[in-house]
C-alpha positions as CSV (number, residue, x, y, z in Angstrom):
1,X,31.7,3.6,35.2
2,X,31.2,7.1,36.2
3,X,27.8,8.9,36.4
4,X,29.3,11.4,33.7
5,X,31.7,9.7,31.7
6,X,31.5,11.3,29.0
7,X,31.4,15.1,30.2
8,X,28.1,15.6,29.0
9,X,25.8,15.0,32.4
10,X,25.8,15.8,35.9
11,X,22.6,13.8,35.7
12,X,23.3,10.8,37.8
13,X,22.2,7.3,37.1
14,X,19.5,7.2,40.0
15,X,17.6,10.0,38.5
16,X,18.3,8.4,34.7
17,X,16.8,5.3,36.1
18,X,13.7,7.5,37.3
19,X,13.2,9.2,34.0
20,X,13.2,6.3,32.3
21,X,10.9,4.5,34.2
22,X,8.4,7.4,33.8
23,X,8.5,7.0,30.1
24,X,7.9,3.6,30.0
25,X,4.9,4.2,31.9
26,X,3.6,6.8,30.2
27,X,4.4,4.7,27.0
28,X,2.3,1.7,28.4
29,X,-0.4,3.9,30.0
30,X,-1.0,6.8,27.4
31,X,0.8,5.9,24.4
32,X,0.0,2.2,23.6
33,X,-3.5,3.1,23.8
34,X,-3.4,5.3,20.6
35,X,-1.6,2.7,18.5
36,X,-5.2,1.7,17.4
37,X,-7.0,5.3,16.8
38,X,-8.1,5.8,13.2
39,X,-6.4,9.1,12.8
40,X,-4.0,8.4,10.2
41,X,-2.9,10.2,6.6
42,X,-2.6,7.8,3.6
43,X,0.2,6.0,4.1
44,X,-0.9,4.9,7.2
45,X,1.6,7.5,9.4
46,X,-0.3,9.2,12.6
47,X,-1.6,12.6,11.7
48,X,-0.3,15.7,13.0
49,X,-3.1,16.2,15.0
50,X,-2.5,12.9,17.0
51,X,0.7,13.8,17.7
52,X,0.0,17.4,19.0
53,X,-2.7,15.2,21.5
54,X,0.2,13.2,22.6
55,X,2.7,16.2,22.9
56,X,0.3,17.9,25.3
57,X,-0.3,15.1,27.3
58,X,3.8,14.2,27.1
59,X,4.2,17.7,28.2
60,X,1.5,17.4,30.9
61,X,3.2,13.9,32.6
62,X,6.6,15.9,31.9
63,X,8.2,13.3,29.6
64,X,8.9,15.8,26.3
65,X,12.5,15.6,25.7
66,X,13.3,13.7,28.7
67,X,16.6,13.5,28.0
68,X,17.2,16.9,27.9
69,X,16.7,18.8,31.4
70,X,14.9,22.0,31.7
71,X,18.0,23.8,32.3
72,X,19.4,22.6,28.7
73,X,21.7,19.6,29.9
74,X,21.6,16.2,28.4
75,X,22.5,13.0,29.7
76,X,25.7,11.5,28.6
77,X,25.1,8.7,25.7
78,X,24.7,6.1,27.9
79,X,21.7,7.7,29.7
80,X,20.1,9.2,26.5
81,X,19.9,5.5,25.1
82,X,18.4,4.1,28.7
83,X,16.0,6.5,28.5
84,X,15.3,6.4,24.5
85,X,14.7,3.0,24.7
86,X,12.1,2.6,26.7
87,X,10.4,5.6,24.1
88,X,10.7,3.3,21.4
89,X,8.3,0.5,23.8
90,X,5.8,2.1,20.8
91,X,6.1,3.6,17.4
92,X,4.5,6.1,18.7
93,X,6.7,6.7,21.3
94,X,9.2,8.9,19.7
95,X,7.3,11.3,17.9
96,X,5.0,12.0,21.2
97,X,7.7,13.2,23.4
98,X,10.0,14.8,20.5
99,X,13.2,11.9,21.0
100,X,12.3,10.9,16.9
101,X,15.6,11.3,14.7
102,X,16.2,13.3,13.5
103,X,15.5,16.1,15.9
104,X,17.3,14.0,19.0
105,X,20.3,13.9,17.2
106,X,19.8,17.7,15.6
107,X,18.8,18.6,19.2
108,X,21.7,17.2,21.2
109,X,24.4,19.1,18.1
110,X,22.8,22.3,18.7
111,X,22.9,21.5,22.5
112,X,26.9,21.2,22.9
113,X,27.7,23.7,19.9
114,X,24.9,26.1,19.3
115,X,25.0,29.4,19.8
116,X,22.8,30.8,22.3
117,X,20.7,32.2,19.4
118,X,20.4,28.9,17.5
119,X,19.3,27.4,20.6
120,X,16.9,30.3,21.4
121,X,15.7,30.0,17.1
122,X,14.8,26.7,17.4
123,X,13.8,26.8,21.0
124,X,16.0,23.8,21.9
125,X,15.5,24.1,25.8
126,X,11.4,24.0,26.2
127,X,11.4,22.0,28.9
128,X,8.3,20.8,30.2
129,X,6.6,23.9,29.8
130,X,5.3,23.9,26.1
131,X,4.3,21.3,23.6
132,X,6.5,21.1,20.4
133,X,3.9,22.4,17.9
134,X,7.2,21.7,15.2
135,X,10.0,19.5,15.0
136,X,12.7,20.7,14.5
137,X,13.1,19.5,10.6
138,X,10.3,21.0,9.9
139,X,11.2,24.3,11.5
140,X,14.3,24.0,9.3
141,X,11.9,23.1,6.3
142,X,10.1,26.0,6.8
143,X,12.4,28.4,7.0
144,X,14.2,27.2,3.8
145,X,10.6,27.4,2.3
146,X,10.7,31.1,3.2
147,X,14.4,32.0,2.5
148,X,13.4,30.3,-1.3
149,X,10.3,32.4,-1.3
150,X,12.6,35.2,-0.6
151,X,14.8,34.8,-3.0
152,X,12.5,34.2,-5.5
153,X,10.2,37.5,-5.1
154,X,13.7,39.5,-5.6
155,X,15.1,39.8,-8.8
């Protein structure tokens, strides 16, 4: 099969194979390590705080959103699971390098149909330049807690 069957990536498998294998060892190496630290809310979830730790040092290895590149392409569907996979090697995985549903998904929509001032709104295209203080939910969250606030202060 073609390296970009399904007109999404120029991205070939080699370098899909590469990316990959630096998640999973960043998984194993840095991740796995904080499936036992006591920072966690009442229901047992990691705090925000852990995940911001995990974000920086995702962002330091370069593995936050590695299946999006820094110029804002994705891998084809076949590559994005290869490479989400091996994020999933931990439940912690997803959430520290920002490939949790459901921003992937909400990031990869805005990706092929965004405008360029969606994309630039919810700063789909980081790259491995800056943590990702917010997800993208709970950008959206916020922003419909302000339009509400909004609404509300006008009669």
């Amino acid at each position: 099969m073609s390296d970009i069957a399904d007109g999404t990536s120029a991205v070939g498998w080699d370098k899909t194979r590469e990316i990959a294998d630096r998640v999973e060892a960043f998984v194993r190496d840095v991740v796995i390590p904080y499936e036992k630290n006591p920072r966690r809310d009442h229901h047992d979830a990691p705090t925000d705080e852990l995940i911001f730790e995990l974000r920086e040092k995702a962002v330091a290895a370069g593995v936050m959103t590695p299946h999006i590149m820094p110029d804002g392409r994705h891998l084809s569907q076949r590559q994005t699971a290869l490479v989400l996979r091996r994020t999933g090697l931990s439940p912690l995985g997803p959430p520290a390098m920002n490939t949790a549903a459901p921003d992937e998904g909400n990031m990869y929509l805005l990706g092929k149909v965004g405008s360029p001032q969606l994309k630039e709104r919810f700063r789909i295209y980081d790259g491995p330049t800056e943590v990702h203080k917010w997800s993208l939910a709970k950008k959206i969250k916020r922003d419909w807690k302000k339009a509400q606030e909004s609404w509300l202060s006008h009669p």
